[in-house]
C-alpha positions in Angstrom: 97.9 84.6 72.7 99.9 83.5 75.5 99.3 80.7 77.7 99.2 81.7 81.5 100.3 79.3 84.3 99.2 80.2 87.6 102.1 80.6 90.0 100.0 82.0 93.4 96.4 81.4 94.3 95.0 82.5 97.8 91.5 83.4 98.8 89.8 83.8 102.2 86.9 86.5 103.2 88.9 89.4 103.4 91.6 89.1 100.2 92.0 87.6 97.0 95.5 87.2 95.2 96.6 85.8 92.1 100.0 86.0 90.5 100.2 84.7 86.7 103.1 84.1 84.7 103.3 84.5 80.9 105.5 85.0 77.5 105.1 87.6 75.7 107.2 88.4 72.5 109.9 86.6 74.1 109.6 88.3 77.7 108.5 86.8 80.6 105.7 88.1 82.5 104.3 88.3 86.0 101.0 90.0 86.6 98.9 89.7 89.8 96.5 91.4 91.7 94.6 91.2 95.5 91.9 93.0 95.9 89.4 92.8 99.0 88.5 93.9 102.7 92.9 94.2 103.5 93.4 95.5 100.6 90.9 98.5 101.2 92.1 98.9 104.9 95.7 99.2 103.9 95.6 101.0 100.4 92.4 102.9 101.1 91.0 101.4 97.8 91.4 97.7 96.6 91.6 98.2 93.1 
């Protein structure tokens, strides 16, 4: 398993985000999610 470093934290009532970085089989990786209150206003769902 790949060890993930953390490039982008934020959190606050109304969103959450988080951006990770990885390796995987030699590729880089970037995964990240926000999910809340803006989310849901401006994507009608926040997942």
């Amino acid at each position: 398993m790949s060890e993930k470093v953390r490039l982008f934290d934020f959190s606050n009532e109304d969103i959450k985000i988080t951006v990770d970085a990885s390796f995987e089989n030699g590729n880089l990786l970037v995964d990240g999610y926000d999910i809340g209150k803006t989310v849901e206003k401006i994507w009608g769902d926040s997942l």
